[in-house]
C-alpha positions as CSV (number, residue, x, y, z in Angstrom):
1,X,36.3,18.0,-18.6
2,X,33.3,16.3,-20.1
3,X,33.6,13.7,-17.3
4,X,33.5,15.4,-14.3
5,X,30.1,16.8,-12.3
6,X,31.3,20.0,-11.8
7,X,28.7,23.1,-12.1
8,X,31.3,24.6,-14.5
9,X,31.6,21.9,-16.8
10,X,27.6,21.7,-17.2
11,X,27.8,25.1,-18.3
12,X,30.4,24.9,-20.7
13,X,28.6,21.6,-22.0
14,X,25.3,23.1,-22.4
15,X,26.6,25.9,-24.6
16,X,28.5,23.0,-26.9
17,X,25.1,21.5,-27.6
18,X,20.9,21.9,-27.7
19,X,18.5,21.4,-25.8
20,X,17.0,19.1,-28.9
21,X,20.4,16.9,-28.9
22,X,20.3,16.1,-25.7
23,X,16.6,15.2,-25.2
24,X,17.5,12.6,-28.7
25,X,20.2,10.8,-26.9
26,X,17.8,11.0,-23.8
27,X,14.3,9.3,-25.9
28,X,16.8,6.9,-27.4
29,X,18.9,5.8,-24.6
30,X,14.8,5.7,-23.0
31,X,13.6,3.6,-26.6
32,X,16.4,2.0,-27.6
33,X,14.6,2.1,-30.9
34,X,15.5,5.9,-33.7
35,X,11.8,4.9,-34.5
36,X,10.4,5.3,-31.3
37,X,12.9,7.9,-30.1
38,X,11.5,10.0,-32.9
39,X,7.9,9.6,-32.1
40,X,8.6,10.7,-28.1
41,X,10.0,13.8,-29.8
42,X,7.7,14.6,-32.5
43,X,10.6,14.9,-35.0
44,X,11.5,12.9,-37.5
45,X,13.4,9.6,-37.6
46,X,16.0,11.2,-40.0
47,X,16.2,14.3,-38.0
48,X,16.4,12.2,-35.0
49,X,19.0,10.3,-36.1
50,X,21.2,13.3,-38.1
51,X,21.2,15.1,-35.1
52,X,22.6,12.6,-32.7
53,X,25.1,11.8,-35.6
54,X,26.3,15.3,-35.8
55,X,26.6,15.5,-31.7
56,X,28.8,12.9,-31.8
57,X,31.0,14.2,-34.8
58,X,31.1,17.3,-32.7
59,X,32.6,15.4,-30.0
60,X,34.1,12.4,-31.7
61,X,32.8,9.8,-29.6
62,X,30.3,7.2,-30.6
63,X,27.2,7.5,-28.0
64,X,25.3,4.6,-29.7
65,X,25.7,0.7,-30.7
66,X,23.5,1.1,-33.9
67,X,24.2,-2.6,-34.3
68,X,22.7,-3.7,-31.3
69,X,18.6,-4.8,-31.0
70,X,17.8,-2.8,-28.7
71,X,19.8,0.3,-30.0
72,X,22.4,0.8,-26.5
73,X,24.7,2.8,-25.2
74,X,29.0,2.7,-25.9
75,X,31.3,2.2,-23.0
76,X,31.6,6.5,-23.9
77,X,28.1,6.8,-24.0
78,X,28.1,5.1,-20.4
79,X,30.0,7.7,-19.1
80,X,28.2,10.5,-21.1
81,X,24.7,9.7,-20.4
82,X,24.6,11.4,-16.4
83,X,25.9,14.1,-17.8
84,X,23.4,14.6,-20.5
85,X,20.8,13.9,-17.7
86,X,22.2,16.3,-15.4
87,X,22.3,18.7,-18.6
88,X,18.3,17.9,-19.3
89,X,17.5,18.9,-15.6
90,X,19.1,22.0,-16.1
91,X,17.4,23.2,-18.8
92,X,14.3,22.0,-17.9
93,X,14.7,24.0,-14.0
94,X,15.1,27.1,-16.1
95,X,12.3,26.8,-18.3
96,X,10.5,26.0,-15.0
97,X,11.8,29.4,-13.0
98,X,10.8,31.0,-16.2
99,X,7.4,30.2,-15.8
100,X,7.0,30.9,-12.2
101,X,8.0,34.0,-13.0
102,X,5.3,35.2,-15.2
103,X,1.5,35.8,-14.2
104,X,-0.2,32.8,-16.0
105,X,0.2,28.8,-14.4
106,X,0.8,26.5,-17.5
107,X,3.2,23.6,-18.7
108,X,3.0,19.9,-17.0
109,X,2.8,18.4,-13.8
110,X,3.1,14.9,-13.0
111,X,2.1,13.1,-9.5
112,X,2.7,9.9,-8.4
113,X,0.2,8.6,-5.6
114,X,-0.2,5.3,-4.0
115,X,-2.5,3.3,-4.4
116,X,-4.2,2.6,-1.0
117,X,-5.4,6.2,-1.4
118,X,-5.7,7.3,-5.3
119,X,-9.7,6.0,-5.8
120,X,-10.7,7.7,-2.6
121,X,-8.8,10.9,-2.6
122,X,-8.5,12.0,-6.2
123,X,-12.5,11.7,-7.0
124,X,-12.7,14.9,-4.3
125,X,-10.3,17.3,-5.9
126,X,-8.8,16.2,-9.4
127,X,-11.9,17.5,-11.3
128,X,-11.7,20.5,-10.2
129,X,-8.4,20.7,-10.2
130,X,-8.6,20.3,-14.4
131,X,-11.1,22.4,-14.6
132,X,-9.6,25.6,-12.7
133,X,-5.9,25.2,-14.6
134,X,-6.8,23.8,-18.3
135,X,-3.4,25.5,-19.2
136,X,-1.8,22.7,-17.3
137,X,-1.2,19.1,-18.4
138,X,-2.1,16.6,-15.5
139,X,-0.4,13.2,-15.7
140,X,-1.3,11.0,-12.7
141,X,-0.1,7.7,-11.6
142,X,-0.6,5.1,-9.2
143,X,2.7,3.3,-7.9
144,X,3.7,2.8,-4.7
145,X,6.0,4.7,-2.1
146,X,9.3,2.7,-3.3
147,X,8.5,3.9,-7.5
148,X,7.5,7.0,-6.4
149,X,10.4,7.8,-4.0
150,X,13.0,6.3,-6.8
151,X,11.0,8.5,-9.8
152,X,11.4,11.3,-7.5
153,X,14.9,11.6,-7.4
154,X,15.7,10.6,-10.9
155,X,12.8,13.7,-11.5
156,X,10.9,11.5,-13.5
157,X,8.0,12.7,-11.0
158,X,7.0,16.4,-9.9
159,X,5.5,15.5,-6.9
160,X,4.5,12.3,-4.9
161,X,0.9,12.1,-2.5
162,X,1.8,9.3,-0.4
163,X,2.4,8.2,3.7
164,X,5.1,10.0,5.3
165,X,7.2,10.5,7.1
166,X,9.9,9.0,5.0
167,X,13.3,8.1,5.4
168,X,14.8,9.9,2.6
169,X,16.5,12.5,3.7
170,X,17.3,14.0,0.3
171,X,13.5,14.6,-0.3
172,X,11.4,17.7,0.5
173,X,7.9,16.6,2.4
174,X,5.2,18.0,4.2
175,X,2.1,16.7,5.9
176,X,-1.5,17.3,4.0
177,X,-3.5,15.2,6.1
178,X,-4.0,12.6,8.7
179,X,-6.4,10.6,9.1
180,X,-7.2,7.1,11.6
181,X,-8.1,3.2,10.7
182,X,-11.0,2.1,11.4
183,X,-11.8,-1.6,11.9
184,X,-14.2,-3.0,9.3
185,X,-16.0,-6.7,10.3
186,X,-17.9,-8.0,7.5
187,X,-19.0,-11.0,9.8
188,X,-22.4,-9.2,11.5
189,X,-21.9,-10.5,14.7
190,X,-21.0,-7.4,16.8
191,X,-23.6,-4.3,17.8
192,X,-23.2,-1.1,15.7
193,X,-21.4,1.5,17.6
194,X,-19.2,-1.2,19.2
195,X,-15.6,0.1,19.9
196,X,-12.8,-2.1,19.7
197,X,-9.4,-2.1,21.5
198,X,-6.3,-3.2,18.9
199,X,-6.0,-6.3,20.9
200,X,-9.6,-7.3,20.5
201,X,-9.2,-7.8,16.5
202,X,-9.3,-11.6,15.7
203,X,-5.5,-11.9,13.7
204,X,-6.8,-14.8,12.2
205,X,-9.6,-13.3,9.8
206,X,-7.9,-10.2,8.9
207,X,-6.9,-9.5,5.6
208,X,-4.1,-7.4,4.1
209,X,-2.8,-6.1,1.1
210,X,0.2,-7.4,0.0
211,X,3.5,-7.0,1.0
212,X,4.8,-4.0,-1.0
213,X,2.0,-1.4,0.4
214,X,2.7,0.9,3.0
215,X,-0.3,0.2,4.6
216,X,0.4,-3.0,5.2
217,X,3.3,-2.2,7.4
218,X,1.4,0.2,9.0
219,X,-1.4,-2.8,10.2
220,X,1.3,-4.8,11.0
221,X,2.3,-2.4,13.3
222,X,-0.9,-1.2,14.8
223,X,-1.6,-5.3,15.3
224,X,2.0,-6.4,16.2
225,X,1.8,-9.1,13.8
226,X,4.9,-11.3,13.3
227,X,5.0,-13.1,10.8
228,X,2.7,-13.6,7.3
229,X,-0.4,-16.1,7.6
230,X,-2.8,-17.5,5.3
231,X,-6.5,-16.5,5.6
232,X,-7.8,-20.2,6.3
233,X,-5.8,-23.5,5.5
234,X,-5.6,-23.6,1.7
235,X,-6.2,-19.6,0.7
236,X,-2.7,-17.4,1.1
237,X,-4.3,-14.0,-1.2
238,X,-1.8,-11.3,-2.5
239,X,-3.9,-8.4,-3.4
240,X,-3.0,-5.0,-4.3
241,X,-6.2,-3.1,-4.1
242,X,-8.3,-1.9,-1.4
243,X,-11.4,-2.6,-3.9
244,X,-10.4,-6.1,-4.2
245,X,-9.4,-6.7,-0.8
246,X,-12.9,-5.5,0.3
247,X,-15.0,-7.6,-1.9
248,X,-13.0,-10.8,-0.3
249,X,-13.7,-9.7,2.8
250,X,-17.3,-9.3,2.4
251,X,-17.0,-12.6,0.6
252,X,-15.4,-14.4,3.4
253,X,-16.8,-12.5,6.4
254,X,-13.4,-11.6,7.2
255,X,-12.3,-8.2,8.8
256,X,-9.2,-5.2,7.7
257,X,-8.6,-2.2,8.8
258,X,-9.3,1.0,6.6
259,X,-7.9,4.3,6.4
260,X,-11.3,6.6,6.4
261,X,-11.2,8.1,2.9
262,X,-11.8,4.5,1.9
263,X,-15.0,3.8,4.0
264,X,-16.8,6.5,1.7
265,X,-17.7,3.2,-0.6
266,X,-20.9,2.9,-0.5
267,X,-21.4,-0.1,-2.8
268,X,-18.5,-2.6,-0.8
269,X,-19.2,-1.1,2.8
270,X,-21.6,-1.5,5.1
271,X,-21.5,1.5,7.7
272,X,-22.7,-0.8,10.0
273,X,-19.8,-3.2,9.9
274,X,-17.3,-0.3,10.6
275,X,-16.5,-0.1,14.0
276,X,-14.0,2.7,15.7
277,X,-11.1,2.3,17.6
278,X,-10.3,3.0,21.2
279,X,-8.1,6.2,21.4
280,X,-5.7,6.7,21.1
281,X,-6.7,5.8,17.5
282,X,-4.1,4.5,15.3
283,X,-3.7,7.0,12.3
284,X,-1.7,7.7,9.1
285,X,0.3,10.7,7.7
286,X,-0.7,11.9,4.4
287,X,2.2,14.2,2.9
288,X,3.0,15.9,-0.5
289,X,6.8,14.7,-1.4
290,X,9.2,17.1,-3.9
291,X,12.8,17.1,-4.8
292,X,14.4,19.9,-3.3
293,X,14.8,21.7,-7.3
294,X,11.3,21.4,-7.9
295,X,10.4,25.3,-8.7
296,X,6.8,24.9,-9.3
297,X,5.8,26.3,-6.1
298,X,2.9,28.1,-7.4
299,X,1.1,24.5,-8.3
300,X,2.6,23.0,-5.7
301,X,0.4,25.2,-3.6
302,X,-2.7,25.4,-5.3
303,X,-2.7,20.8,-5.3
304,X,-1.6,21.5,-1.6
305,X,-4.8,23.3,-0.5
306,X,-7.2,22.0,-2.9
307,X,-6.5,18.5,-1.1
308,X,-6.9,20.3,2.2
309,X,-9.7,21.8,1.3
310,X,-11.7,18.4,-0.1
311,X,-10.8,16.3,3.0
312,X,-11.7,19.0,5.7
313,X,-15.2,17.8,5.9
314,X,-14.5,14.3,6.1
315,X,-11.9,13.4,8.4
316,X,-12.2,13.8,12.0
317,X,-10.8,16.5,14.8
318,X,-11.6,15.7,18.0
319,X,-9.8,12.1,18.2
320,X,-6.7,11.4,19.9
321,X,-4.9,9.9,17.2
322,X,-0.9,8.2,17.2
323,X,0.7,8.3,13.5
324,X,1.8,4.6,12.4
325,X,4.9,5.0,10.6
326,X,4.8,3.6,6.9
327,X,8.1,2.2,7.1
């Protein structure tokens, strides 16, 4: 019974064990190390370790190779291990749906957000955000849409900020925001208030991020570029930051296009290098990405409109903009 998915066999296996067992043999399958496994769940080492020991008496089945550096799973803990995952979800949704239901907004929430738009967007809400819901633990991080889709689904992640649409059907998304690219040409040579046509922009100086960002599929589908080209004869740059991408720019009087949260860097950009492009003006999606058991709808809403609210000002209405798809 153990080894099959079925909602009846969860239930019969959660009342078996604790919710303390099976986050052990979670932290150490995680660790690898009782030490460590220990410290992730503020217990003891020896408690740690009893406890696993006495689950597997319970069961007879060895979960762990103790004689292995780093500490691994048996063939039977193999097979265990999604089950104790599926177990740990469980739990975990209930607490959740417990919480929802009571007046006050407290426990974790952790976001995953890409990185061609966490230093622009999370200096306008995050702040306050802490401040309004000091009951709630924050934990934030920058990946990009691939680690955030995958963390996603393996609810490693409550929710992920990020370009949509995406392909993933087995995710939950909704838009937040959109908001168009704007060429920025840190040669000098063109008029402020120039407006450029995609098929004006000189392929040969622009820059991109590297491969693995979203936005860089998105330029390469606004310019219809082919294949990937070095900047000049000898200089083929990866990088993986907006930040650092600008400063080369500047550096090398190159050009890129920028999504607009980013032009609101006042010590890398020049307003006067930015130029606007001819409707309709390429554009990208910004959504909020759940799994479809997320339960923390309250929070869910109160991120959802406290983005809203801190871009309203800043991005523009009255374009005619066409969304670049990520993928």
């Amino acid at each position: 019974m153990l080894f099959t998915s079925s909602k009846y066999s969860i239930l019969v296996f959660m009342i078996s064990i604790s919710k303390s067992q099976i986050d052990y043999v979670i932290a150490l399958n995680k660790t690898g190390s009782f030490s460590e496994a220990a410290d992730l769940c503020h217990v003891t080492q020896s408690t740690l370790s009893t406890m696993i020991k006495k689950l597997e008496n319970q069961f007879d089945y060895i979960l762990f190779d103790r004689k292995s550096k780093p500490i691994r799973l048996t063939k039977e803990g193999e097979l265990l291990i999604s089950q104790f995952k599926n177990i740990h979800h469980q739990y975990e949704k209930l607490e959740e749906l417990v919480q929802e239901t009571k007046d006050e907004i407290h426990g974790n929430l952790s976001i995953g957000i890409i990185p061609t738009l966490a230093p622009f967007l999370l200096p306008l809400f995050l702040d306050r955000l802490v401040s309004n819901y000091q009951k709630i633990n924050f934990y934030i991080y920058e990946i990009t849409t691939s680690e955030i889709i995958t963390r996603l689904k393996s609810k490693e992640l409550d929710i992920g900020i990020l370009s949509i649409p995406i392909t993933d059907k087995d995710l939950d998304q909704k838009t937040l925001f959109t908001e168009e690219f704007l060429l920025y040409d840190a040669s000098g040579k063109y008029k402020p208030n120039k407006t450029f046509k995609i098929e004006d922009i000189d392929l040969s100086r622009l820059w991109l991020l590297e491969e693995s960002h979203c936005l860089t599929h998105q330029i390469n589908q606004i310019c219809h570029l082919k294949k990937k080209r070095s900047i000049s004869n000898n200089l083929v740059y990866n990088s993986g930051s907006i930040i650092s991408l600008l400063e080369l720019v500047n550096i090398n009087k190159g050009l890129t296009l920028l999504p607009k949260l980013a032009i609101r860097n006042k010590k890398l950009i020049d307003n006067k290098l930015l130029f606007q492009l001819k409707n309709p003006t390429p554009a990208r999606e910004i959504g909020i990405v759940t799994h479809p058991d997320f339960v923390k709808k309250r929070i869910l809403n109160v991120v959802e409109q406290e983005i809203k609210k801190s871009v309203k000002p800043i991005l523009s209405k009255q374009k005619k903009l066409f969304i670049v798809n990520p993928n």
